[in-house]
Backbone of each chain as ProteinMPNN parsed JSONL, in Angstrom:
{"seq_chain_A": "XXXXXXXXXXXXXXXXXXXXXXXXXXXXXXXXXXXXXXXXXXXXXXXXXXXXXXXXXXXXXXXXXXXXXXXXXXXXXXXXXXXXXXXXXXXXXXXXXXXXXXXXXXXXXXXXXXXXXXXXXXXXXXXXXXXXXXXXXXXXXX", "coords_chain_A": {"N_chain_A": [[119.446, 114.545, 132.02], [117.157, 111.995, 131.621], [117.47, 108.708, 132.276], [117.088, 106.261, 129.702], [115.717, 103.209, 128.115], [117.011, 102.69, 125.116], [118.625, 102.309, 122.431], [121.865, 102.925, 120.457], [121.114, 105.37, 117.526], [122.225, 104.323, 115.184], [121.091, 101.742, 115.312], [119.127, 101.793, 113.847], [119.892, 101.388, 111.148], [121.044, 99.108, 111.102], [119.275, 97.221, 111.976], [117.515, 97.301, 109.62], [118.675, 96.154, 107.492], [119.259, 93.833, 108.586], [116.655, 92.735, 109.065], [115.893, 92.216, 106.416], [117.215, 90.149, 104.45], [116.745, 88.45, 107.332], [113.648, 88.073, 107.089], [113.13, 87.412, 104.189], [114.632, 84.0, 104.477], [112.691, 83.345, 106.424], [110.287, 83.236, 105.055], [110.77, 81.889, 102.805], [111.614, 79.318, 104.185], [108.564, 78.923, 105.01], [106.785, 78.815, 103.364], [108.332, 77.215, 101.007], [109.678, 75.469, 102.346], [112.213, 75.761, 102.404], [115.434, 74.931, 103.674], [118.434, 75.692, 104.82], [121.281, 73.596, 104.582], [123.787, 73.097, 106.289], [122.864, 73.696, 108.241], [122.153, 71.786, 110.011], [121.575, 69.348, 112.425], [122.963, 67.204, 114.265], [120.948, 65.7, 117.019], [120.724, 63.486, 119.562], [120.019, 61.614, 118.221], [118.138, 62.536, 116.079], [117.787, 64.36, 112.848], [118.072, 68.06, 113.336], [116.903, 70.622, 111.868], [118.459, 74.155, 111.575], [116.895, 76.087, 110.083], [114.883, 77.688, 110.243], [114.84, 78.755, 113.114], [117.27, 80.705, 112.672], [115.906, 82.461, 111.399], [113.759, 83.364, 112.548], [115.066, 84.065, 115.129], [116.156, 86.361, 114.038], [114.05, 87.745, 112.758], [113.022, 88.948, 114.592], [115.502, 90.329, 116.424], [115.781, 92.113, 114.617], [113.721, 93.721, 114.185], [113.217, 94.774, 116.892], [115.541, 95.894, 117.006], [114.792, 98.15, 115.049], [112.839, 99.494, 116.53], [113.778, 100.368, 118.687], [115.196, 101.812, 118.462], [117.544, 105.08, 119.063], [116.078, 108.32, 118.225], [117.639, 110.721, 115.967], [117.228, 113.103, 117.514], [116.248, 112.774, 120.151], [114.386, 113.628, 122.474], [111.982, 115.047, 125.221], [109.464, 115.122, 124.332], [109.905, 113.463, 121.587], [110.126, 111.157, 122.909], [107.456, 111.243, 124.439], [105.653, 110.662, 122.385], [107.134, 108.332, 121.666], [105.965, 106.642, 123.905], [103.106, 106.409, 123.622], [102.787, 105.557, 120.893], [103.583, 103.211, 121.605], [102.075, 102.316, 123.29], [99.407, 102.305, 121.799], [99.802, 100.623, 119.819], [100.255, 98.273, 121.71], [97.249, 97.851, 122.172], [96.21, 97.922, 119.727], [97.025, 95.723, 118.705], [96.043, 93.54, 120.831], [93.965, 93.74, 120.289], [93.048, 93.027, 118.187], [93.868, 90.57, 118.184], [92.009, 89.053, 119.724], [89.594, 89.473, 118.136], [90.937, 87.832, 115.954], [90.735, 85.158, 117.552], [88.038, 84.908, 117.705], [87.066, 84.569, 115.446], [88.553, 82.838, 113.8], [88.965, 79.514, 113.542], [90.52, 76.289, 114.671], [93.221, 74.815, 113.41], [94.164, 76.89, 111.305], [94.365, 79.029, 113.486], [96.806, 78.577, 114.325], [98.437, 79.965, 112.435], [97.921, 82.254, 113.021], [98.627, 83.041, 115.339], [101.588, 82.943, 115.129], [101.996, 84.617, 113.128], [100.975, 86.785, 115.196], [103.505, 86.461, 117.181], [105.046, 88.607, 115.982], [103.399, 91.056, 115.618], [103.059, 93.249, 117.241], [105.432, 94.533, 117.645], [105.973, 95.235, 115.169], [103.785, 96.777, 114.511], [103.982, 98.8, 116.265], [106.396, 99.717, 115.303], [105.317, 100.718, 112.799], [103.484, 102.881, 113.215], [104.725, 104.735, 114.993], [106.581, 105.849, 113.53], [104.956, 106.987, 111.81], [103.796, 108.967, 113.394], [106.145, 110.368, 113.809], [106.563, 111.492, 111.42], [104.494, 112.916, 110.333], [104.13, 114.824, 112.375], [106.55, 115.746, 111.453], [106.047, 117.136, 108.53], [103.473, 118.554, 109.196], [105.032, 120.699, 110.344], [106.241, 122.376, 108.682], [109.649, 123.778, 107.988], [110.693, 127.343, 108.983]], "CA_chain_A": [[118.804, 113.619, 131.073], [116.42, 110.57, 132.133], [117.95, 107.294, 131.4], [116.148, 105.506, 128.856], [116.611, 101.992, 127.545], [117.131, 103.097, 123.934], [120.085, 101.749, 121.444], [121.969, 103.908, 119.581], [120.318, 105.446, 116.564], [122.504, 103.769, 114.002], [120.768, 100.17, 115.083], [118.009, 101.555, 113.164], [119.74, 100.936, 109.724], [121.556, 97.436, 111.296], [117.961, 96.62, 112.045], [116.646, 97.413, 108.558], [119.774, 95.367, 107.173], [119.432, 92.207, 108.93], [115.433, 92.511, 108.9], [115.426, 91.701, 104.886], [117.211, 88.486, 104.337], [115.815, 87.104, 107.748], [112.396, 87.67, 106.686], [113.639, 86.537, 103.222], [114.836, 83.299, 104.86], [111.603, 83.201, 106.952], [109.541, 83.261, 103.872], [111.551, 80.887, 101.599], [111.348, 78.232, 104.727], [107.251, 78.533, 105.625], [106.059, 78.602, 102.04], [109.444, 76.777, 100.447], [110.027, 74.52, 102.705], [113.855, 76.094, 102.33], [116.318, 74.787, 104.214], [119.977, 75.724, 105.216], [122.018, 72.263, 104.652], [124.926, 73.455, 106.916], [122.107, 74.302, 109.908], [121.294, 70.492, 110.423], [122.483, 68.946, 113.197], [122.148, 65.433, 114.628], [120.519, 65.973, 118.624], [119.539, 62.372, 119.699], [119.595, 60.411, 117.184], [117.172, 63.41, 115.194], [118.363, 65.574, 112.505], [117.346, 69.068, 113.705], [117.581, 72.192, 110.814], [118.04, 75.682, 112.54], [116.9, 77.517, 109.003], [113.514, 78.933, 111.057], [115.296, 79.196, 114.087], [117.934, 81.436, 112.932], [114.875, 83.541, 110.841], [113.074, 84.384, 113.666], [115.646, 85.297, 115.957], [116.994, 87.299, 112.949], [113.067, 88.766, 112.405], [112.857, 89.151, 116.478], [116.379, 90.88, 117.166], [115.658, 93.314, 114.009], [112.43, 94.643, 114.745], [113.703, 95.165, 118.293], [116.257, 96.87, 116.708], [114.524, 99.057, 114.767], [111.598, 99.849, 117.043], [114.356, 100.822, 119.906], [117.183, 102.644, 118.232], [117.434, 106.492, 119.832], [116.201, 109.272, 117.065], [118.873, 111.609, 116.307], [116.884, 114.258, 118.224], [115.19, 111.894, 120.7], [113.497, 114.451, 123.627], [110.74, 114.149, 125.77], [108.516, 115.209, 123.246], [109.722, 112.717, 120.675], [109.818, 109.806, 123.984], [106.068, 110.941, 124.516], [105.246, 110.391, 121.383], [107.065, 106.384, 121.213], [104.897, 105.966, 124.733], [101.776, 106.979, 123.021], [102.662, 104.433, 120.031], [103.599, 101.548, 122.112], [100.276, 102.115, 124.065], [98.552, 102.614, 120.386], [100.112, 99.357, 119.169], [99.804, 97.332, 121.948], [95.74, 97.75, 122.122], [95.583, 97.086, 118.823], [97.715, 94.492, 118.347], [95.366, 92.605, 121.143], [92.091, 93.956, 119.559], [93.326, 92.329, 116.749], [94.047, 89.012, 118.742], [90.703, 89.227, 120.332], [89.311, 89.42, 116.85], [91.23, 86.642, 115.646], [90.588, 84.299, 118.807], [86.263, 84.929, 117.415], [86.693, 84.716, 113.734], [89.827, 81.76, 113.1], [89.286, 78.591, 114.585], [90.893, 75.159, 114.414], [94.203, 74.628, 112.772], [94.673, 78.567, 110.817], [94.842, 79.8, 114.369], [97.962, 78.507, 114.44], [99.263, 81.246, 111.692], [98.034, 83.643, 113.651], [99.903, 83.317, 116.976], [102.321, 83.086, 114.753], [102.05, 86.396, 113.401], [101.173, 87.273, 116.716], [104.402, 87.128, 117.686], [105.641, 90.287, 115.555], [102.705, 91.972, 114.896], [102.987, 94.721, 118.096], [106.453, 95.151, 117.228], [105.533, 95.899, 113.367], [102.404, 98.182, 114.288], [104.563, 100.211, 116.946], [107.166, 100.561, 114.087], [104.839, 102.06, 111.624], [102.551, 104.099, 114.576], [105.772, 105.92, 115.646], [107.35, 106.616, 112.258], [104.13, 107.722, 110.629], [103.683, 109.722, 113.78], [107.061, 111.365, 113.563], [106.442, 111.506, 109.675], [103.356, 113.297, 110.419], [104.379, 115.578, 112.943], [107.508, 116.97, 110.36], [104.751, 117.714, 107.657], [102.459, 119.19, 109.374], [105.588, 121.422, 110.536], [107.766, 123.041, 108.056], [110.561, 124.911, 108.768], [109.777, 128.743, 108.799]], "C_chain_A": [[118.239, 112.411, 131.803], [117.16, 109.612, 131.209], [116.566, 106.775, 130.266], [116.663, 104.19, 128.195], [116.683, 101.763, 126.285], [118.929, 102.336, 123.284], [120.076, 102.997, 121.084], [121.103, 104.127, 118.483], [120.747, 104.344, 115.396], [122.206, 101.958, 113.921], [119.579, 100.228, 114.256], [118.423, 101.135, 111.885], [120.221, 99.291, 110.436], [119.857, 96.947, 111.331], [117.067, 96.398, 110.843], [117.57, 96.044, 107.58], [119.453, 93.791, 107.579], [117.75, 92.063, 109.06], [114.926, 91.671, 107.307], [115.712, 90.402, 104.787], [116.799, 87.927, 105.69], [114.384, 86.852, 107.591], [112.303, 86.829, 104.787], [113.788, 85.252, 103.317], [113.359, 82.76, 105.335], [110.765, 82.688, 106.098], [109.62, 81.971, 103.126], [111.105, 79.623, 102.545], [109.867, 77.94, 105.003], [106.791, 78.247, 104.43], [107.023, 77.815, 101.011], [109.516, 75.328, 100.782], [111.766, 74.93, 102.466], [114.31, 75.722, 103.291], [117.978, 74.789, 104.148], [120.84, 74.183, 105.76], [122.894, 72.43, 106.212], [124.306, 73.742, 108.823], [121.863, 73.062, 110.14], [122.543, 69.472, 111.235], [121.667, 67.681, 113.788], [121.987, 65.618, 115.816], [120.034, 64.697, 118.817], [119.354, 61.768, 119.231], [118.723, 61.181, 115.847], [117.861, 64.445, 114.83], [117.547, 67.223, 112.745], [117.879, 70.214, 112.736], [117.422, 73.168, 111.463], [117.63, 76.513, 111.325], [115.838, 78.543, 110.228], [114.042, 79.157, 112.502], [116.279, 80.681, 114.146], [117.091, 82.752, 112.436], [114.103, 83.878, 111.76], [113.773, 84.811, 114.349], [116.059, 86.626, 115.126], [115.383, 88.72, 112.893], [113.004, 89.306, 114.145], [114.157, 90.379, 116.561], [116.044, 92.137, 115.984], [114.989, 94.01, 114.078], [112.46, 95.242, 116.018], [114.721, 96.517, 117.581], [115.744, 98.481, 116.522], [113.383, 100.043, 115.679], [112.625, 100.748, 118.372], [115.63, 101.539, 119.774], [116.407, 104.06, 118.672], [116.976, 107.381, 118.283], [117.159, 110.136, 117.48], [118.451, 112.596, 117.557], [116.134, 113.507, 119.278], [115.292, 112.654, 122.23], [112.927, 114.056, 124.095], [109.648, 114.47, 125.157], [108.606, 113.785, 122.203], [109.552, 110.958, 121.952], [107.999, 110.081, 124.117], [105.493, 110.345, 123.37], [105.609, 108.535, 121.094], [106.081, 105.628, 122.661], [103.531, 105.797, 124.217], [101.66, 105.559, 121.752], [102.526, 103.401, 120.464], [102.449, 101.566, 122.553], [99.198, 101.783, 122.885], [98.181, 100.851, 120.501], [99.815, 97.959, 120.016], [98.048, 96.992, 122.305], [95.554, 97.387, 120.925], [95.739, 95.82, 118.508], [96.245, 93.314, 119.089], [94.152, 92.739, 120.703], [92.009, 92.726, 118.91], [93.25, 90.727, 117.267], [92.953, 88.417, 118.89], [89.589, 89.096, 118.856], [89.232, 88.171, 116.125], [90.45, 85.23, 115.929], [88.91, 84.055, 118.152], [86.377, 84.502, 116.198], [87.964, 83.3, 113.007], [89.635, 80.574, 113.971], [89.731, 77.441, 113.863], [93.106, 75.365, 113.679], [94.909, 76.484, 112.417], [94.823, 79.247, 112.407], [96.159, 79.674, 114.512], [99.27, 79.816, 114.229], [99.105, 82.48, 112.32], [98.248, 84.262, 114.698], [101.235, 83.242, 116.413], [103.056, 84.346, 114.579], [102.263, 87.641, 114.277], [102.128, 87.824, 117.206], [105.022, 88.26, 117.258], [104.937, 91.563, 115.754], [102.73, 93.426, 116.282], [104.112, 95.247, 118.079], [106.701, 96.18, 116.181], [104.611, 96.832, 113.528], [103.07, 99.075, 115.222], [105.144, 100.895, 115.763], [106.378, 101.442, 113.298], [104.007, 103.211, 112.736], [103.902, 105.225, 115.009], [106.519, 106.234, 114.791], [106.455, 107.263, 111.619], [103.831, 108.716, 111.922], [104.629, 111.19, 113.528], [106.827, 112.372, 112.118], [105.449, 113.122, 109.824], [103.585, 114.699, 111.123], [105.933, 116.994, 112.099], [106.75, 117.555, 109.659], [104.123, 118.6, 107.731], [103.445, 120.615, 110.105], [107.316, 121.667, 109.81], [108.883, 123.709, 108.242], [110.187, 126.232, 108.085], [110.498, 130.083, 108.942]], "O_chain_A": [[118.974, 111.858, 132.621], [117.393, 109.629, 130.001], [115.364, 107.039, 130.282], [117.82, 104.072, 127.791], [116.442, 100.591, 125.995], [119.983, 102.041, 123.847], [119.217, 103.877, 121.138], [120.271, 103.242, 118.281], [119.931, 103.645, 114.796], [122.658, 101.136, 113.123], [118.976, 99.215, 113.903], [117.574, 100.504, 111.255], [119.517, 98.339, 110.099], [119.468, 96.201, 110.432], [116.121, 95.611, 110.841], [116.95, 95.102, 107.085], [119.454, 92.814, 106.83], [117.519, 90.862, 109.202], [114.01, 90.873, 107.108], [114.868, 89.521, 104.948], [116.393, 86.774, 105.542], [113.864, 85.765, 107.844], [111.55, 85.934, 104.403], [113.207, 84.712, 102.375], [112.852, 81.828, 104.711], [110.41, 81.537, 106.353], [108.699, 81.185, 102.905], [110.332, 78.822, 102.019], [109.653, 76.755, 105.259], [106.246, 77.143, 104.422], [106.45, 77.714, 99.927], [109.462, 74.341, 100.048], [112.478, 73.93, 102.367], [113.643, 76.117, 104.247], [118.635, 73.975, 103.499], [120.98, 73.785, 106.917], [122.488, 71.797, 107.186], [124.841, 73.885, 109.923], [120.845, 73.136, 110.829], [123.668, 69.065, 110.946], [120.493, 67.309, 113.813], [123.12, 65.829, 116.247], [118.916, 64.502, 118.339], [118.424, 61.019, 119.529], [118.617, 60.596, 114.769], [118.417, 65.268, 115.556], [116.431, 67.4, 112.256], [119.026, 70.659, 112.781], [116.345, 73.317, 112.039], [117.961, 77.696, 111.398], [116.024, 79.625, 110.785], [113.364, 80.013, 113.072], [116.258, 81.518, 115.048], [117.369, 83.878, 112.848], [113.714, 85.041, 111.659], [113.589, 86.006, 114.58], [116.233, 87.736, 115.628], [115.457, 89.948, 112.949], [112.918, 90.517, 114.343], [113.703, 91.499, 116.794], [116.05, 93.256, 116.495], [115.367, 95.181, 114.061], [111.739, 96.215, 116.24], [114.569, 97.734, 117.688], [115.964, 99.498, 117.18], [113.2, 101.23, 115.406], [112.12, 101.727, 118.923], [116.605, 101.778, 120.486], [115.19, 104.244, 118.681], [117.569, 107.046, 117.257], [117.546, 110.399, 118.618], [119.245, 112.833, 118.467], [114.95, 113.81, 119.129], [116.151, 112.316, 123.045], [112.77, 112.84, 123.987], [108.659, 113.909, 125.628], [107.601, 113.1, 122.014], [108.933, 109.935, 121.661], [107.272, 109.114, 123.889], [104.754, 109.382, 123.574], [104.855, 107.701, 120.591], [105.6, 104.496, 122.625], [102.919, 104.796, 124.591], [100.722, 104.763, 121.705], [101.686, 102.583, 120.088], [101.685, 100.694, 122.139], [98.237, 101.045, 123.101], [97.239, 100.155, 120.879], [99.374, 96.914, 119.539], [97.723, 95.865, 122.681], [94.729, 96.487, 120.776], [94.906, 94.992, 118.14], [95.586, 92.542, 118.392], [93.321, 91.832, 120.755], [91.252, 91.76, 119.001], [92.591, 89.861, 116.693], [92.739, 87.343, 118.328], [88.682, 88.281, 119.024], [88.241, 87.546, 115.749], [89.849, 84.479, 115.16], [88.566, 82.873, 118.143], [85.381, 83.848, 115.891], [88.041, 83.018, 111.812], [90.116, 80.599, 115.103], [89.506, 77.356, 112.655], [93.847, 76.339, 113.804], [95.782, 77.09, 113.039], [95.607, 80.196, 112.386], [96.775, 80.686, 114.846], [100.182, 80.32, 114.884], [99.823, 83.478, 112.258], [98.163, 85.444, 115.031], [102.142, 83.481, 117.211], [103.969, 84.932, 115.161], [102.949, 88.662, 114.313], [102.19, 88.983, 117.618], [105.569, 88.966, 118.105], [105.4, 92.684, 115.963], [102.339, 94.545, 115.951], [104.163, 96.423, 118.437], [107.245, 97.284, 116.147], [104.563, 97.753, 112.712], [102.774, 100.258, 115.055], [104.831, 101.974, 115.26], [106.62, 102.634, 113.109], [104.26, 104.416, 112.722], [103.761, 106.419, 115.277], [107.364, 107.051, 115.158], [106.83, 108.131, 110.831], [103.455, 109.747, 111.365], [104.318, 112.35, 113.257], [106.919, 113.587, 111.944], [105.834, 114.214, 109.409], [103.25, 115.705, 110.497], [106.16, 118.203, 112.148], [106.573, 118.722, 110.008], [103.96, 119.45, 106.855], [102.769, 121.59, 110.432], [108.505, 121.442, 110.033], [108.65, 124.524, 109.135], [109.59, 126.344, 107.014], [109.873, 131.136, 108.817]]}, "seq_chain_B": "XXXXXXXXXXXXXXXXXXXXXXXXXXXXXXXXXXXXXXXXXXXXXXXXXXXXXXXXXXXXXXXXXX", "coords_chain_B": {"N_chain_B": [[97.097, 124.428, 129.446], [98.512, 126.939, 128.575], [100.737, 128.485, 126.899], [102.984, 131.426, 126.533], [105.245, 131.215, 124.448], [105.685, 131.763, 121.397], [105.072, 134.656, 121.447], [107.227, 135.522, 123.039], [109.459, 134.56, 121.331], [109.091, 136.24, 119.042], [109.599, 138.758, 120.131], [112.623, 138.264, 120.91], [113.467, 137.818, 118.432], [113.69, 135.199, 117.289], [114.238, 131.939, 115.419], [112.028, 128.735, 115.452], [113.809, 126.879, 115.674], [116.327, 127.932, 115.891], [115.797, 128.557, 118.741], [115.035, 125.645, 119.507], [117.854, 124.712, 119.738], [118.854, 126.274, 121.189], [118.029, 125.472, 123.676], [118.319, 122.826, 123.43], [116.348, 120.687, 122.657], [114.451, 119.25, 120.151], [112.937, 120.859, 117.126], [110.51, 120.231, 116.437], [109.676, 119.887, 118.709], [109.405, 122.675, 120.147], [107.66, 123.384, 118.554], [105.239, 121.822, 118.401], [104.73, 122.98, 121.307], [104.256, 125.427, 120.945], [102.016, 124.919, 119.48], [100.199, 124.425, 121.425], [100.32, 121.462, 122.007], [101.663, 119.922, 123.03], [102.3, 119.486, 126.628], [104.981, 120.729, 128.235], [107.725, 119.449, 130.616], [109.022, 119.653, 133.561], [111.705, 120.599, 134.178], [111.797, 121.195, 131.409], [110.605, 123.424, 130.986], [111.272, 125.771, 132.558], [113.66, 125.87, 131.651], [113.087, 127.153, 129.252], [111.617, 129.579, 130.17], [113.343, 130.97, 131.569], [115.578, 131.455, 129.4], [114.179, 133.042, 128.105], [114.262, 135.267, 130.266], [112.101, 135.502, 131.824], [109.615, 134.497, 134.475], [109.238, 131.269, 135.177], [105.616, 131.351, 135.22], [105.163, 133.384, 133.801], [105.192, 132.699, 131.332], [104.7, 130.31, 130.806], [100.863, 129.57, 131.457], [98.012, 128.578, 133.507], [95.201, 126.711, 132.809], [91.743, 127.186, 132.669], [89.657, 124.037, 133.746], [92.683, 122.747, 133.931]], "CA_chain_B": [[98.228, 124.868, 129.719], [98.92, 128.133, 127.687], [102.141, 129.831, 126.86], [103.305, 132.608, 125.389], [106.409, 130.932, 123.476], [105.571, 132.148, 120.369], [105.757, 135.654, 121.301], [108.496, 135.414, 123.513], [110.638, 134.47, 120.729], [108.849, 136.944, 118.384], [110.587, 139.471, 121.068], [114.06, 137.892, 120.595], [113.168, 137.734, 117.466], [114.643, 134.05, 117.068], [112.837, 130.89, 114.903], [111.745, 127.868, 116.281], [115.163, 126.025, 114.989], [117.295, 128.853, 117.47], [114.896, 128.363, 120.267], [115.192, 124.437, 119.986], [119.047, 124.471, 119.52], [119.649, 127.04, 122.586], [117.81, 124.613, 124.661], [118.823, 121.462, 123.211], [115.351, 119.916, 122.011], [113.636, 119.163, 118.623], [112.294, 122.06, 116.144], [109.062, 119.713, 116.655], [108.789, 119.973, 120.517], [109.313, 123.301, 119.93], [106.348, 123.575, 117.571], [104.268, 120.813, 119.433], [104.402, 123.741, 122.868], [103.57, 126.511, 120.642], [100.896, 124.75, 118.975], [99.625, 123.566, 122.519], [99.679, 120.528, 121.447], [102.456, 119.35, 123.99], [102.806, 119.969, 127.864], [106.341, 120.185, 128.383], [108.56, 118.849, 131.334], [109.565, 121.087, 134.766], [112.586, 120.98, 133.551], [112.218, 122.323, 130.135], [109.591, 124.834, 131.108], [112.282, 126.293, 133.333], [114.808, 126.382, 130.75], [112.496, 127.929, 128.484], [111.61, 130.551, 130.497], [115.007, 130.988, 131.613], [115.753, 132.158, 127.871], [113.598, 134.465, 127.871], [114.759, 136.167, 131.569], [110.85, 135.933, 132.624], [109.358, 133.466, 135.454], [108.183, 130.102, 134.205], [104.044, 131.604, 135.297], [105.089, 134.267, 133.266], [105.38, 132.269, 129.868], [102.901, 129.326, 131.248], [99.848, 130.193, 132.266], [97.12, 127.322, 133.757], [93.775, 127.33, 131.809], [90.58, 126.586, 133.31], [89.875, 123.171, 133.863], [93.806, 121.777, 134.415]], "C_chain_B": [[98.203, 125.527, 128.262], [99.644, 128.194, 127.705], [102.284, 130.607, 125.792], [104.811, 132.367, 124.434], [106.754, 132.092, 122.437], [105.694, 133.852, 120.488], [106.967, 135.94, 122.031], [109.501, 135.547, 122.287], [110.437, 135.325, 119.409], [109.905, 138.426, 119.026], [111.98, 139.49, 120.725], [114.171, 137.851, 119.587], [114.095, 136.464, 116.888], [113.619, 132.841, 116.312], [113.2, 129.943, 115.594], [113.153, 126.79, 116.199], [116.278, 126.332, 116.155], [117.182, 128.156, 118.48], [115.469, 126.794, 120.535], [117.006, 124.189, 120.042], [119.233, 125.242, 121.087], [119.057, 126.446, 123.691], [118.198, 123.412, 124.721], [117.715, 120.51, 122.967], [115.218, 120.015, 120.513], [113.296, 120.51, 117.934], [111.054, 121.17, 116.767], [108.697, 119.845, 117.844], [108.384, 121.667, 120.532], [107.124, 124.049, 119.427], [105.284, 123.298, 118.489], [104.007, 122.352, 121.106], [103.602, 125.08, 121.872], [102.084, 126.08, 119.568], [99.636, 124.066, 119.954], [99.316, 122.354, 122.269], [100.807, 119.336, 122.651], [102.373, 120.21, 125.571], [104.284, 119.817, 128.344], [107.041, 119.8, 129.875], [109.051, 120.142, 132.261], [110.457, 121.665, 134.226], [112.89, 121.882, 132.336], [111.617, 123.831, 129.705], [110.713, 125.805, 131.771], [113.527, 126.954, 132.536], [114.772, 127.36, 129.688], [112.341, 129.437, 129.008], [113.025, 131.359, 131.035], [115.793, 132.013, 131.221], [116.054, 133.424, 127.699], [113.763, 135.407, 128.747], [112.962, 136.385, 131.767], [110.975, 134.341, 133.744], [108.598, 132.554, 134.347], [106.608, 130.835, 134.285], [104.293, 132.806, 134.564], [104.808, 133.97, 131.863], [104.391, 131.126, 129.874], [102.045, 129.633, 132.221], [98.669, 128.92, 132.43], [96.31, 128.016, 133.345], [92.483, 126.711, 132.828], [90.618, 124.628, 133.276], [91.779, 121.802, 133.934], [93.85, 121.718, 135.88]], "O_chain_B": [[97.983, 124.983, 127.18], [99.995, 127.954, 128.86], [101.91, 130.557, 124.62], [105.346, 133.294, 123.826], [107.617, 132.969, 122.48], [106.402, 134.394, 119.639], [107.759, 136.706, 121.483], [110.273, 136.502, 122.22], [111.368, 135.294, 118.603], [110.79, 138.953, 118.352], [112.535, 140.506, 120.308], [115.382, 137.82, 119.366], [115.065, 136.665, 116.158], [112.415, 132.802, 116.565], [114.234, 129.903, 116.261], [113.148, 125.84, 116.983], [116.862, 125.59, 116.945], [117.967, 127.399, 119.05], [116.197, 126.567, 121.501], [117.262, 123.115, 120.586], [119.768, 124.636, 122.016], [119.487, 126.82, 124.782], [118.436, 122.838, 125.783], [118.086, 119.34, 123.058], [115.848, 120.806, 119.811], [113.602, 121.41, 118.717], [110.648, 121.654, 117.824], [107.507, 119.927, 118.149], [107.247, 122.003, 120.865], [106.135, 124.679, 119.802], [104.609, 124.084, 119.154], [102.951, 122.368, 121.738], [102.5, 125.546, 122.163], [101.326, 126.904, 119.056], [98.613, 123.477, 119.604], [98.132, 122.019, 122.269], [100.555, 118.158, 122.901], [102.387, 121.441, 125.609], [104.668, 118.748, 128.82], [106.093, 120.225, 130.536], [109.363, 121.264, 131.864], [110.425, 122.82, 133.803], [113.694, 122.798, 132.168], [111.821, 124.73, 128.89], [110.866, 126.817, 131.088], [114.124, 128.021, 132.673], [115.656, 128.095, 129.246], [112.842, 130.381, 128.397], [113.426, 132.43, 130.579], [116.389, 132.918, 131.805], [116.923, 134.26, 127.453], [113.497, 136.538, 128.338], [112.59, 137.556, 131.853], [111.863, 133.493, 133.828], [107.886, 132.746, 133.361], [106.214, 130.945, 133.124], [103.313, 133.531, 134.738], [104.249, 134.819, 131.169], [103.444, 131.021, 129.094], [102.246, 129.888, 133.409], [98.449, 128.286, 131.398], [96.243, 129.244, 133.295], [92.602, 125.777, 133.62], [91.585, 124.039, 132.794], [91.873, 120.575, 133.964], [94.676, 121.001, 136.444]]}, "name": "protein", "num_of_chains": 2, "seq": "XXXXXXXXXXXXXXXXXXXXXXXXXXXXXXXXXXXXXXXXXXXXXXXXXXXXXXXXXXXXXXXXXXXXXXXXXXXXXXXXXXXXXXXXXXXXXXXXXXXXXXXXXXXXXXXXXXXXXXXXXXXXXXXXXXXXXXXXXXXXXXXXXXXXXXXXXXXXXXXXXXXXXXXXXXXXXXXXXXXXXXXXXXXXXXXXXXXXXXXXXXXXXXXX"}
């Protein structure tokens, strides 16, 4: 067997699990203004809130999760297939940047280095599940 | 890259479920070689043929242009 730097499979549900409420959290604090009382700490003389701190590592370590847990059956067929995505995802992802970078300027760019940071995580995820998806379908059992 | 998988295991008369279990891959890689749609690995070409008691160039065959 080739090493691979894969998690177990079962970080794919922990990953789906702790993906909801921190994008929940995430959400509530950019458009809310929500904050976690209990996260505010005095640094300096300045109260500092960790709500968006702990929501992105929370959206960061889950999408990792899920994007890197092992499939039950995970071959070198189903490994070609997550090289093929990540390659997919990360061209688009920067298309997309590249895109951005022409068409958003001033201030809204902001939101979208924001985004930025998930979005090749989030387009592998769906590129290599709708591949798999795709590839059961189109082969039934027989 | 050709192979003859598919009759190979027409021979043994085994489905693609067997085949991937007595090697230890996917039903889909499986599929994916007999639908040429995958090139598989030294290794698993080897194991494949193996199986079947022929030579790997017996079950893969190079196609023009590889």
């Amino acid at each position: 067997m080739q090493f691979q730097l894969l998690l177990p499979p079962k970080y794919k549900k922990i990953g789906v699990l702790l993906f909801v409420p921190s994008l929940l959290l995430a959400i509530l604090h950019r458009f809310n203004d929500f904050k976690v009382d209990f996260l505010t700490v005095n640094l300096f003389e300045v109260d500092l809130n960790f709500t968006d701190e702990i929501a992105l590592t929370g959206i960061i370590l889950s999408l990792l999760f899920i994007a890197f847990a092992r499939e039950e059956h995970e071959d070198e067929y189903i490994s070609s297939i997550r090289l093929k995505s990540l390659q997919w995802a990360v061209l688009v992802n920067y298309s997309l940047l590249i895109l951005a970078t022409w068409l958003i300027h001033g201030f809204p760019f902001i939101d979208v280095m924001m985004y930025n940071m998930l979005t090749v995580l989030i387009i592998f995820i769906v590129r290599f599940h709708l591949e798999l998806r795709k590839n059961r379908i189109a082969n039934p059992e027989k | 890259m050709k192979n003859n998988i598919r009759i190979e295991r027409a021979i043994l008369n085994i489905t693609q479920q067997q085949l991937a279990e007595q090697i230890g891959v996917s039903r889909q890689t499986i599929n994916a070689m007999e639908s040429n749609k995958y090139v598989p690995s030294t290794v698993l070409a080897l194991k494949i043929a193996a199986l079947f008691g022929k030579k790997v160039e017996e079950v893969f065959i190079l196609e023009e242009g590889d």
